[in-house]
MDTraj code that builds the backbone (N, CA, C; nanometers):
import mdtraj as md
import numpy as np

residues = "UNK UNK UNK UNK UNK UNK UNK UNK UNK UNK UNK UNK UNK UNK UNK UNK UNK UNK UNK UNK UNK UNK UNK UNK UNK UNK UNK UNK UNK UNK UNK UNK UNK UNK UNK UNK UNK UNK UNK UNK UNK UNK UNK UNK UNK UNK UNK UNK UNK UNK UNK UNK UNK UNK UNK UNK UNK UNK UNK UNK UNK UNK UNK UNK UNK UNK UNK UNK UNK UNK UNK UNK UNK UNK UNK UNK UNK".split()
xyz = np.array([
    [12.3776, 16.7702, 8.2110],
    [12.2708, 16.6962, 8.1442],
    [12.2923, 16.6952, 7.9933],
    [12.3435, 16.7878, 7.9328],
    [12.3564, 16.8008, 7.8001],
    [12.4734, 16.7258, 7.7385],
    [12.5258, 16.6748, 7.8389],
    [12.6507, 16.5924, 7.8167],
    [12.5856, 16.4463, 7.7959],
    [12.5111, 16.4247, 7.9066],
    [12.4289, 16.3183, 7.8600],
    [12.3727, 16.2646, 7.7957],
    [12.2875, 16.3791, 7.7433],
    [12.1545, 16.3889, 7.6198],
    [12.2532, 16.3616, 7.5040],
    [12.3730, 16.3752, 7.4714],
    [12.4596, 16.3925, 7.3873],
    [12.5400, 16.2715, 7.3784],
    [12.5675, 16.1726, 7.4794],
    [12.5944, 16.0373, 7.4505],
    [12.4731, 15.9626, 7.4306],
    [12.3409, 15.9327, 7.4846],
    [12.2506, 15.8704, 7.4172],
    [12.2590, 15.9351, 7.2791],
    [12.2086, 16.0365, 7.2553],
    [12.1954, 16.0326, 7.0783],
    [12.2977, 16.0014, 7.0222],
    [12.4553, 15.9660, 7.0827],
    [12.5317, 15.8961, 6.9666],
    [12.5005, 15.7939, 6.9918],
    [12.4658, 15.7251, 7.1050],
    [12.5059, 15.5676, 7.1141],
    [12.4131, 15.5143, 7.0328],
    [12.2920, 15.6235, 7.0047],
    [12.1344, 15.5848, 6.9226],
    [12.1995, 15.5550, 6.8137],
    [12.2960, 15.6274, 6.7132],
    [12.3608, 15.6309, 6.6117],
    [12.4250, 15.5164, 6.5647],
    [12.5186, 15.5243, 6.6664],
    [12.5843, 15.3379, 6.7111],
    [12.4923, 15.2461, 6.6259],
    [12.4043, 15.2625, 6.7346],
    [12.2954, 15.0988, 6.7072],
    [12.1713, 15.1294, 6.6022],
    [12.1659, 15.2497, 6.4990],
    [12.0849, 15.2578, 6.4114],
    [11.9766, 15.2997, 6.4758],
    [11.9367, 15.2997, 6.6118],
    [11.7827, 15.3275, 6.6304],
    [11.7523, 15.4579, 6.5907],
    [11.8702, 15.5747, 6.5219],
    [11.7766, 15.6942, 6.5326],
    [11.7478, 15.7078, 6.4235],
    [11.7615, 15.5693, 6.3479],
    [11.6603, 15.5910, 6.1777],
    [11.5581, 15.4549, 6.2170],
    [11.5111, 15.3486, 6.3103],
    [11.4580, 15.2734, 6.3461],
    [11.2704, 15.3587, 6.3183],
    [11.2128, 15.2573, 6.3607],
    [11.0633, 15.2688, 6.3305],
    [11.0402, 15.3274, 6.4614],
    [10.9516, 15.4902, 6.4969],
    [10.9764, 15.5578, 6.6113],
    [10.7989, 15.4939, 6.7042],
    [10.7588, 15.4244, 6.6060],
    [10.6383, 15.3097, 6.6545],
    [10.7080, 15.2354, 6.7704],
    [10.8082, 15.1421, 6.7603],
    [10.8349, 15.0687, 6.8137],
    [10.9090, 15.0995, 6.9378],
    [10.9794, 15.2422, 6.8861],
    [11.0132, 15.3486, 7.0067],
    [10.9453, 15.3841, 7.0896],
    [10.8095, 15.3404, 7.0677],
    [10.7075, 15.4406, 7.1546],
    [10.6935, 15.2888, 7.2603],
    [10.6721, 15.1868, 7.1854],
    [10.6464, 15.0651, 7.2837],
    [10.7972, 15.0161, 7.3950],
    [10.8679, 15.0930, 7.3097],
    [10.9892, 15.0765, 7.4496],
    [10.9908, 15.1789, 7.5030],
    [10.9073, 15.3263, 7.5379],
    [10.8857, 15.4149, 7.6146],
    [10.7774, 15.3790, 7.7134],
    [10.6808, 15.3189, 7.6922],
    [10.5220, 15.2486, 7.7142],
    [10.5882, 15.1220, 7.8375],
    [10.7023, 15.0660, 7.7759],
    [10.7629, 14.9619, 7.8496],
    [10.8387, 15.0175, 7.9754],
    [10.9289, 15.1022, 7.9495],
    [11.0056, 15.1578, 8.1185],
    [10.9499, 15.2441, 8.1626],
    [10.7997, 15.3071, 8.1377],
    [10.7055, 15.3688, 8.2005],
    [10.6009, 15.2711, 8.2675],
    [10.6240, 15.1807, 8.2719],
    [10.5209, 15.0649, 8.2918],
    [10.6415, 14.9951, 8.4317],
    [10.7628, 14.9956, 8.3690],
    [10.8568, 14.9724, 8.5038],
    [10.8507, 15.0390, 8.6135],
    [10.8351, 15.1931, 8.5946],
    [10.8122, 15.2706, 8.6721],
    [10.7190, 15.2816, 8.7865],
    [10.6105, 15.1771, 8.7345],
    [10.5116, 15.2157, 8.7948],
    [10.5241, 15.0856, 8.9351],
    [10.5485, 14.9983, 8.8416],
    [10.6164, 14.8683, 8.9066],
    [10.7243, 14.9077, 9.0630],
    [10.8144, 14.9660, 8.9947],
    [10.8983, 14.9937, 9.0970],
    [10.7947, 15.0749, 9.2045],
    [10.7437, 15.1799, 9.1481],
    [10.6652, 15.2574, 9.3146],
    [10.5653, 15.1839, 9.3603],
    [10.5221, 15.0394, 9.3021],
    [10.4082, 15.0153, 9.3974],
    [10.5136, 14.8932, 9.4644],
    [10.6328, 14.8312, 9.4540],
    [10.6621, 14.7812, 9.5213],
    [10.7799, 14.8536, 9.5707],
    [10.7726, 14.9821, 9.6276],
    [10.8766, 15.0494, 9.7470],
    [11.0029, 15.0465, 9.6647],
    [11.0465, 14.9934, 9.5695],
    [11.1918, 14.9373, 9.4994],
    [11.2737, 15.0808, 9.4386],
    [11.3385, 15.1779, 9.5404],
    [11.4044, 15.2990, 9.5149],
    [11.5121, 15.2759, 9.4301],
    [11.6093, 15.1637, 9.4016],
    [11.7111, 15.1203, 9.3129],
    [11.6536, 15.1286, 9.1803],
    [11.5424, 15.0541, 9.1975],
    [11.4521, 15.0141, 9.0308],
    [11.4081, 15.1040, 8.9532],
    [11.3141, 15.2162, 9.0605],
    [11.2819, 15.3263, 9.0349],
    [11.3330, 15.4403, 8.9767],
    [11.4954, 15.4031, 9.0284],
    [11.5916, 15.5226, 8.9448],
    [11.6227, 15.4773, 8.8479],
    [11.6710, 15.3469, 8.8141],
    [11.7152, 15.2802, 8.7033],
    [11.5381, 15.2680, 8.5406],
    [11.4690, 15.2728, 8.6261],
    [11.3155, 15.3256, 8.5267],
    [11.3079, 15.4102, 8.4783],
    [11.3278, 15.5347, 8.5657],
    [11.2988, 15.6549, 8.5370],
    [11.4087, 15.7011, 8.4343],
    [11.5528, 15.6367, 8.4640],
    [11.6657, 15.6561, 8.3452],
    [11.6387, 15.6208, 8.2480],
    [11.5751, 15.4859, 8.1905],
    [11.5999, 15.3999, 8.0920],
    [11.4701, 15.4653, 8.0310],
    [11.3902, 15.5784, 8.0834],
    [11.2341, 15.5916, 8.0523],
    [11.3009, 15.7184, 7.9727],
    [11.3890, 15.7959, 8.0080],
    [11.4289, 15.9586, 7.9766],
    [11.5367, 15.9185, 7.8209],
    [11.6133, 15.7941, 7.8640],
    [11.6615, 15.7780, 7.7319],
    [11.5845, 15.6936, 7.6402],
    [11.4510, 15.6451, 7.6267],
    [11.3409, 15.6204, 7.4717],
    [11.3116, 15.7609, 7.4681],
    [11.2924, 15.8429, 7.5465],
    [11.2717, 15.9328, 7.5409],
    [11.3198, 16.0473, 7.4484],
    [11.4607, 16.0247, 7.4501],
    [11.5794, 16.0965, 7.3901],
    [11.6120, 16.0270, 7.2407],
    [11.5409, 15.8736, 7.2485],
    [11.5954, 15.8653, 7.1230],
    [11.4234, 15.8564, 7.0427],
    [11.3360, 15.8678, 7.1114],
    [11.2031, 15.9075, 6.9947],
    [11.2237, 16.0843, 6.9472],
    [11.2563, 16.1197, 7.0316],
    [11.2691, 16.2557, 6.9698],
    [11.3657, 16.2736, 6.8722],
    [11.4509, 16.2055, 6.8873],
    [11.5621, 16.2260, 6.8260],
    [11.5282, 16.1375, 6.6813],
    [11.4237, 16.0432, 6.6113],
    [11.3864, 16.0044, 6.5142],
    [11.2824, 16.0859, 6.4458],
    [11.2245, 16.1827, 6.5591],
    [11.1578, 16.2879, 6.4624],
    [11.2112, 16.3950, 6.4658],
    [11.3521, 16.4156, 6.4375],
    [11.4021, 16.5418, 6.3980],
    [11.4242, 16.6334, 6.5544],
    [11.3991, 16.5864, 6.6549],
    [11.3844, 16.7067, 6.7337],
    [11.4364, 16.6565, 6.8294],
    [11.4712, 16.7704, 6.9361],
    [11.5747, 16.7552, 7.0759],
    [11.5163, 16.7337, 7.2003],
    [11.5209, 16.6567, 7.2687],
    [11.4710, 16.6615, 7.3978],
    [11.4521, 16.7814, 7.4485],
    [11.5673, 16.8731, 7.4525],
    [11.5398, 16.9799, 7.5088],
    [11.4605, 17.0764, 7.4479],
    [11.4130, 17.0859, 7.3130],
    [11.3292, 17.1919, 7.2113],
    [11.1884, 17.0797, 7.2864],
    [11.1586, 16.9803, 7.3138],
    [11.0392, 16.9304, 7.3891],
    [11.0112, 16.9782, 7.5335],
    [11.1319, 17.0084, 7.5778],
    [11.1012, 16.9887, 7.7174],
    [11.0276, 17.1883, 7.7235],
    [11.1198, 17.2235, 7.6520],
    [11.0876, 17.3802, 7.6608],
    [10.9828, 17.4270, 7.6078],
    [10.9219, 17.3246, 7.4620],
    [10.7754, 17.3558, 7.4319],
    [10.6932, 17.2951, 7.5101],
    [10.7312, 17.2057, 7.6589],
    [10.5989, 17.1642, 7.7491],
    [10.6732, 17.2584, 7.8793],
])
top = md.Topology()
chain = top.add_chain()
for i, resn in enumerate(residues, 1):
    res = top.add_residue(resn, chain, resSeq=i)
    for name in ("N", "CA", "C"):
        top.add_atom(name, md.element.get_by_symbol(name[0]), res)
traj = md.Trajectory(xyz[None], top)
């Protein structure tokens, strides 16, 4: 996993989002959490995994615009 967590935050780098507005980060977290929900009320197990991914990396890169690690979040919840 840490291998992972570790190519999103470069690819964030790549494309500037991890100095981006972490506002707008939040509405593309709001957005593949909203997929999510989509996928379980229509049975869609493909969609659902591909949600829940695309939901863990806004995830990885809002934290990662306020200074902090997914994993220093996951361990303070």
């Amino acid at each position: 996993m840490n291998e992972l967590v570790y190519l999103v935050e470069e690819w964030s780098k790549d494309k500037g989002l991890n100095n981006a507005d972490p506002t707008k980060q939040f509405l593309k977290v709001s957005e593949e959490f909203g997929e999510i929900a989509a996928a379980m009320a229509r049975g869609q197990y493909e969609e659902l995994k591909d949600a829940i991914g695309d939901t863990i990396v806004t995830l990885i890169i809002l934290s990662q615009q306020h200074g902090l690690t997914v994993e220093e979040c996951l361990a303070q919840a």
